[in-house]
N, C-alpha and C positions, 0 to 999 in steps of 0.2 A: 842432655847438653853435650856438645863434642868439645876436644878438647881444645883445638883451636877458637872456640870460644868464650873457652874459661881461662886464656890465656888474654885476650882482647879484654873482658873484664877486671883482672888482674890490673891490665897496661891503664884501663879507664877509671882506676879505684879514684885515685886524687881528683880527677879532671870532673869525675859525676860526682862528687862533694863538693866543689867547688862552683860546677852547673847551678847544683840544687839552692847551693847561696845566693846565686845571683837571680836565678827565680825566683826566691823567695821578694827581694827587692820589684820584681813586676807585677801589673796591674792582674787580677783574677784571670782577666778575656785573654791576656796572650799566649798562646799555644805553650803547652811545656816542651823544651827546646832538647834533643837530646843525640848523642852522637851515632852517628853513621861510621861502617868501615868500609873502607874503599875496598871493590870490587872489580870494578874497571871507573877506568880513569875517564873514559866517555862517555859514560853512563853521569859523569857530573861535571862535565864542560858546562853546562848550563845553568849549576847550581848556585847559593852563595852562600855566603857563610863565612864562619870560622875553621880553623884549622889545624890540625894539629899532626906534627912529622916526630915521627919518633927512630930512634936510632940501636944501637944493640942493643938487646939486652932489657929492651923497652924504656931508655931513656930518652926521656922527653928531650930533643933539640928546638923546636920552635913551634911558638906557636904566628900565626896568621891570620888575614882577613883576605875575602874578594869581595866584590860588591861586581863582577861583570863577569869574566870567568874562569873558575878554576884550573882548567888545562892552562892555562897563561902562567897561571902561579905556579904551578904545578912545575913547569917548563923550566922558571927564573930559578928553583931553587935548586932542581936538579944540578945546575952548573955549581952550586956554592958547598952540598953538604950531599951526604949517602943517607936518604930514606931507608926505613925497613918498614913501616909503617905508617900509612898517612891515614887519619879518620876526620872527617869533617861534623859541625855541628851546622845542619841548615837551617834558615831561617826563612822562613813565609814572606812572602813580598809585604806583604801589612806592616811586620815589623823588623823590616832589614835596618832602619835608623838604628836599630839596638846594637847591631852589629862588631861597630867600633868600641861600642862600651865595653864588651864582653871582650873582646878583643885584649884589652888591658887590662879587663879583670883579670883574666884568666894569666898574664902574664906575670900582674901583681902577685897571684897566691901561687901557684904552680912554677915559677921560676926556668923556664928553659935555658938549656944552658947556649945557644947562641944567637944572634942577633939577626937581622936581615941579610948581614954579606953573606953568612957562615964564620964570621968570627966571633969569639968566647968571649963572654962577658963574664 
């Protein structure tokens, strides 16, 4: 394992307990949902999913949804806050309706500390 990616499991300890929760709540057949790190950013223009931007230090600032595409979102939040870290959780076109749900899950247990604008909640 290299070390930059014992650093991204570190950054994903909360995020994949709280994954594993909300899994647990789905039906056997939906895929187990699990996070992706960004590599390049147009390698998932197309993708959708959930979201998650994290800040120094590996503090979680927001989490997000797309349902069209992520370079968009991608784009909106740069203007509001300073990424250090963006990892998405994709979703299979079957079950993208899940999307939103997890979306708030994840916001309910995980708490990021800012909103849509970039301002602190």
């Amino acid at each position: 394992m290299f070390p930059e990616e014992l650093e991204e499991e570190f950054r994903w300890l909360d995020a994949q307990e709280a994954l594993r929760d909300f899994q647990s709540f789905l039906a056997a057949d939906v895929p187990v949902l699990r996070i992706q790190r960004q590599t390049d950013v147009l390698d998932w223009q197309k993708l959708q999913g959930v979201y998650l931007n994290y800040g120094e230090r590996d503090r979680l600032l927001y989490v997000g949804m797309t349902l069209d595409c992520f370079l968009n979102r991608k784009r909106n939040h740069d203007k509001s806050f300073e990424t250090h870290f963006l990892d998405l959780i994709v979703f299979p076109k079957k079950v993208l309706f899940l999307a939103p749900a997890l979306e708030v899950f994840l916001r309910q247990w995980l708490r990021p500390i800012l909103d849509a604008g970039g301002k602190h909640v």
